[in-house]
C-alpha positions in Angstrom: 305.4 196.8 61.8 302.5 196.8 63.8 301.4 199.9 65.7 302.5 199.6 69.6 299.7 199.9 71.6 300.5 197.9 74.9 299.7 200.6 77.5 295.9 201.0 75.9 296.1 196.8 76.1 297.2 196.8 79.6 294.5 199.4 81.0 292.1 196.5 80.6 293.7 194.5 83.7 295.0 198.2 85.2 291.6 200.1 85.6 289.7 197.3 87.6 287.0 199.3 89.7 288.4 198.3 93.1 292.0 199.2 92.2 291.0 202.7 90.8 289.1 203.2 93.8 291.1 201.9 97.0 294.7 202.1 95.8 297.2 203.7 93.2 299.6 201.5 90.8 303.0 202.2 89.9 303.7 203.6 86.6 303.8 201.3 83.4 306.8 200.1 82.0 306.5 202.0 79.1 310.5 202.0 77.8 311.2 198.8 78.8 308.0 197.2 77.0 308.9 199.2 73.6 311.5 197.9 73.8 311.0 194.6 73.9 308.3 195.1 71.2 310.9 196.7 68.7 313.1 193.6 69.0 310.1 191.2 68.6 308.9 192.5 66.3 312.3 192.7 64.0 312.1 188.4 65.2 311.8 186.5 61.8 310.0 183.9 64.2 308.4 185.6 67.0 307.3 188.6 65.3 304.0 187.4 65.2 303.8 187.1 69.1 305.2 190.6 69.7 302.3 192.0 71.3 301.5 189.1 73.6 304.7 188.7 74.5 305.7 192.4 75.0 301.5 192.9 77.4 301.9 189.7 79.6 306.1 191.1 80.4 304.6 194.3 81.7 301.8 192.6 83.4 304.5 190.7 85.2 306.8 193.8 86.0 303.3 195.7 87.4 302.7 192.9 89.9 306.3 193.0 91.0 306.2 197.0 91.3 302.8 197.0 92.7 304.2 194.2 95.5 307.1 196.9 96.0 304.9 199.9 96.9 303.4 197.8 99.7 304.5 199.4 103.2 306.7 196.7 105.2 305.1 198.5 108.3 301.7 198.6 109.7 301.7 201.8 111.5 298.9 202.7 109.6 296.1 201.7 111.0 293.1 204.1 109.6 290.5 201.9 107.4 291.4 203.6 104.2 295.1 203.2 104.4 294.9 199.3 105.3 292.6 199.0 102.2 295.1 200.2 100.2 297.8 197.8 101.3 295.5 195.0 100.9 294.6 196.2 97.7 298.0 196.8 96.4 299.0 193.3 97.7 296.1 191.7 95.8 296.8 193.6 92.8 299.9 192.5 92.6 299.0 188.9 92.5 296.2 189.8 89.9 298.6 191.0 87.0 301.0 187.9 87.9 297.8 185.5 86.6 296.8 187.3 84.0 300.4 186.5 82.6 299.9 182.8 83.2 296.5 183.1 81.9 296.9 184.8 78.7 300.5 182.4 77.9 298.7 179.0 79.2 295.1 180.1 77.3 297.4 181.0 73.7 299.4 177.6 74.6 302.9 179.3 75.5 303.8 177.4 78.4 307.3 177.3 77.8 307.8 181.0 78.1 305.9 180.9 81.2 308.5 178.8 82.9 310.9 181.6 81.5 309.2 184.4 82.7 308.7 182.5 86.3 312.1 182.1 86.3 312.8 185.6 85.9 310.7 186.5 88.6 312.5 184.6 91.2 315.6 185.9 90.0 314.1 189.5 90.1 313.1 188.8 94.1 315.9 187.4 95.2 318.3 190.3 93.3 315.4 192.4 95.0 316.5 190.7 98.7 320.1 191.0 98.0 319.4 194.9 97.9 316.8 195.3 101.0 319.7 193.0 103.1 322.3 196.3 102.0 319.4 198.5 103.1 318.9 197.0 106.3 323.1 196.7 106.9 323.3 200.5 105.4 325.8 199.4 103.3 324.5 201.4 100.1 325.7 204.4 98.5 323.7 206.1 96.2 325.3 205.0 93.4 324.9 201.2 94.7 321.0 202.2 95.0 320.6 202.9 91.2 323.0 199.9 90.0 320.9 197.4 92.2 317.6 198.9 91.1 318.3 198.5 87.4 319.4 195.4 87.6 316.1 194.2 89.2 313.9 196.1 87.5 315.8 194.8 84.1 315.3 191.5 85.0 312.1 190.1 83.8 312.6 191.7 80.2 316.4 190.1 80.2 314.6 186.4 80.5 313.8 187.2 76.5 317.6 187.5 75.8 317.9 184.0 74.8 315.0 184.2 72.6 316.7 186.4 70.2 318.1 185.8 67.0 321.7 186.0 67.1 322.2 189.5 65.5 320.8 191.4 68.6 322.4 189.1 71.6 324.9 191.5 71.9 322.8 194.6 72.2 320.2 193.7 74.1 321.5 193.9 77.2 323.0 196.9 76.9 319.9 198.6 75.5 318.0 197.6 78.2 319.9 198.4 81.3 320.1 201.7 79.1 316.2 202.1 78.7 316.0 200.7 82.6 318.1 203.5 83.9 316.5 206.2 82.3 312.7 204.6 83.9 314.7 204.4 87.1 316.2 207.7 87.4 312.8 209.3 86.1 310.9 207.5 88.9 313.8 209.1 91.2 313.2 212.7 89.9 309.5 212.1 90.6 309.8 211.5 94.5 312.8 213.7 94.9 310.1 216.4 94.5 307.8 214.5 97.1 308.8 214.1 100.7 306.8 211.9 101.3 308.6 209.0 99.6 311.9 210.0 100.5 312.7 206.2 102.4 315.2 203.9 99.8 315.4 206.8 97.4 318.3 208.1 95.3 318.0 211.2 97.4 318.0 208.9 100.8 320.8 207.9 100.5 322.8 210.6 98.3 322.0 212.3 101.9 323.1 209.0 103.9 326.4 209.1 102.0 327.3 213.0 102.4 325.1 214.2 105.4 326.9 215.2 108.8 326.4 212.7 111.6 323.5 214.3 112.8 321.2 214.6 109.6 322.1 210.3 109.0 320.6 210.2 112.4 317.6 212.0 111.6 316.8 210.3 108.0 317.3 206.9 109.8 315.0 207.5 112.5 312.4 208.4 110.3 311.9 211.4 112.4 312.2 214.5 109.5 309.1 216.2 108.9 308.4 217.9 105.3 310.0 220.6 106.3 313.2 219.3 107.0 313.5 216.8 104.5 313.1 219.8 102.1 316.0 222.0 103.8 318.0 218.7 103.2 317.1 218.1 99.8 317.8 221.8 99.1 321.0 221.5 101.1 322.5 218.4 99.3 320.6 219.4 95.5 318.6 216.2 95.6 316.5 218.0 93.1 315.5 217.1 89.3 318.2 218.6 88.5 320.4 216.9 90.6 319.1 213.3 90.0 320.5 212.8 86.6 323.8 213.4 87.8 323.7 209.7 89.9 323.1 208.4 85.8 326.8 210.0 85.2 328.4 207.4 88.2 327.9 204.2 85.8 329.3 205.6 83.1 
């Protein structure tokens, strides 16, 4: 089996001067991609187009997540913070043609239209969940179901590529692996108050706050302060977090 070395791969397209200077990425999809590299590479076919496959599926999922962290306001209006948006939104669209570059250019046009596919799928799962959002018809439970199953969709596209011995596990494995990226990512900005909007801890707060703390998280009105007496208050802490991993099981 060939070493994995996607992430080192990746940094090629990831560390462009303008992105490392203006704007910050979302993490890579390290889990998911080994993952999908383990199976390919156990493919008595596809083996040979493990690594290819495995970089230009986590070039896909960084333009998706990089489209994600841009703001759906424009209340920022200093020069730095609008070059950032801009950045982010043309990042975004740079990793999603370097994935039809690098298929088209090795002549794997079919699994382009598989991956596009999945992409669609992936935004309108993604539109499903901002329409709950907007009606406030999410628990917090419903926040980390909905996010896996987006964020597990690009890498699902490859379930009918696989030889018959792992159709079964596959999807299990990787709403597995999926859960674990997502629930990291939720320890991560449960210790950051600044990113407290659409997170586990949101609405984990949302769901068990009194009438006057719902108020003040949907108003968008809690400074640090508060937000940490709340997240102290209702154990949206690292510690906390795993325990929303316990409500799918």
């Amino acid at each position: 089996m060939n070493s994995y070395r996607i992430p080192e791969i990746a940094k090629k397209y990831m560390e462009h001067d303008m992105i490392q200077k203006h704007t910050d990425l979302p993490q890579f999809p390290d889990f998911r991609t080994r993952l999908l590299y383990a199976f390919l590479n156990r493919h008595s076919v596809l083996a040979g187009h493990s690594e290819l496959y495995s970089l230009v599926t986590s070039l896909v999922q960084l333009g998706l997540d990089t489209h994600e962290m841009v703001s759906t306001t424009n209340d920022q209006k200093e020069q730095k913070a609008a070059r950032s948006r801009q950045l982010k939104v043309l990042a975004g669209d740079y990793f999603s043609s370097c994935f039809y570059y690098l298929l088209s250019h090795a002549g794997h046009i079919d699994l382009v239209g598989k991956l596009s596919q999945a992409i669609c799928e992936a935004n309108r799962l993604k539109m499903n969940l901002y329409m709950l959002m907007k009606q406030l018809k999410m628990t917090a439970d419903d926040y980390i179901r909905h996010t896996v199953e987006v964020k597990a969709q690009v890498f699902m596209s490859f379930a009918a590529l696989l030889e018959d011995r792992f159709h079964a596990v596959w999807p299990e494995l990787l709403h597995l692996f999926t859960r674990c990226e997502v629930l990291l990512q939720e320890i991560q900005r449960a210790e950051s108050a600044q990113e407290y909007r659409d997170s586990w801890g949101y609405w984990h707060v949302l769901q068990t706050g009194t009438k006057e703390e719902r108020k003040l998280l949907q108003a968008g009105e809690a400074d640090a302060s508060k937000l940490r007496s709340l997240w102290m208050k209702y154990k949206v802490t690292p510690a906390a977090v795993p325990a929303a991993e316990q409500l799918h099981r």
